[in-house]
C-alpha positions as CSV (number, residue, x, y, z in Angstrom):
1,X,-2.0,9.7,15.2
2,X,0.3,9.9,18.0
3,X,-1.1,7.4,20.7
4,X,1.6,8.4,22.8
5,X,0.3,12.2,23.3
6,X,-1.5,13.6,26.2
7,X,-4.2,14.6,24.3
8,X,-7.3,12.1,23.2
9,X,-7.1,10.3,19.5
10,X,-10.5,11.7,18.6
11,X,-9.3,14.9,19.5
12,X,-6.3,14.1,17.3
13,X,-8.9,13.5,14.5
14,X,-11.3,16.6,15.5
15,X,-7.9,18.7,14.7
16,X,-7.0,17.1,11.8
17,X,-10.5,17.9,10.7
18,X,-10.4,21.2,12.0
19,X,-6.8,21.6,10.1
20,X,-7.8,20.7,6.7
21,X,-11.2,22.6,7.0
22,X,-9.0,25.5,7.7
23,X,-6.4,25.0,5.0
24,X,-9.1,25.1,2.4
25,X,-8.0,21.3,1.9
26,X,-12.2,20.5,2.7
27,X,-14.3,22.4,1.0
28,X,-18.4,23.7,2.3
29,X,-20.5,21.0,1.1
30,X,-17.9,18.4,0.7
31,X,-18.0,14.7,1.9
32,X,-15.8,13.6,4.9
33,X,-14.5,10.1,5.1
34,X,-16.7,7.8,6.1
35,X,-16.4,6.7,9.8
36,X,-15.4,3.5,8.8
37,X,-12.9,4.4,5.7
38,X,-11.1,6.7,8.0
39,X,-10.6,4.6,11.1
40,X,-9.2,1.6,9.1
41,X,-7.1,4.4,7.5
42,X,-5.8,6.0,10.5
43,X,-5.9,2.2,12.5
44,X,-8.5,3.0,15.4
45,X,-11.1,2.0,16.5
46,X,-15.1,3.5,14.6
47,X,-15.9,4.3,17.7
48,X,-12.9,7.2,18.0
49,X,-14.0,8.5,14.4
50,X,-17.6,8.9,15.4
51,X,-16.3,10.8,18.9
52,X,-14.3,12.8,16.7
53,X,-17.3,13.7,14.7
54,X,-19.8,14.3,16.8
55,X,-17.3,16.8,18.8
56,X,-17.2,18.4,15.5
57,X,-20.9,18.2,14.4
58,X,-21.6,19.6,18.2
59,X,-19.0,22.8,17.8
60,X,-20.9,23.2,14.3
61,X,-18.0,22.3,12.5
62,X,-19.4,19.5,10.3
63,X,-22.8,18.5,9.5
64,X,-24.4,14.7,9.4
């Protein structure tokens, strides 16, 4: 993450997300990190992951 960017870490994530959902690199069906796995991976804070997905679960991009 670049905490120095204009735009928000969660939507840092979201993208991320959205990247590797788009390069085939996450497949239909497949597990996402955990909230809690990826925010001590990526050093923020839960709360930022779980912004990050529900933006995504919202566009219909992930599922819960």
């Amino acid at each position: 993450m670049d905490f120095k960017r204009q735009k928000g870490i969660y939507e840092q994530i979201a993208e991320k997300i959205l990247f590797d959902i788009l390069e085939n690199n996450l497949k239909e069906g497949e597990r996402i990190a955990s909230v809690r796995d990826l925010a001590q991976e990526l050093q923020v804070n839960p709360i930022t992951v779980m912004r990050a997905y529900n933006y995504l679960n919202d566009e219909n991009l992930i599922q819960n």
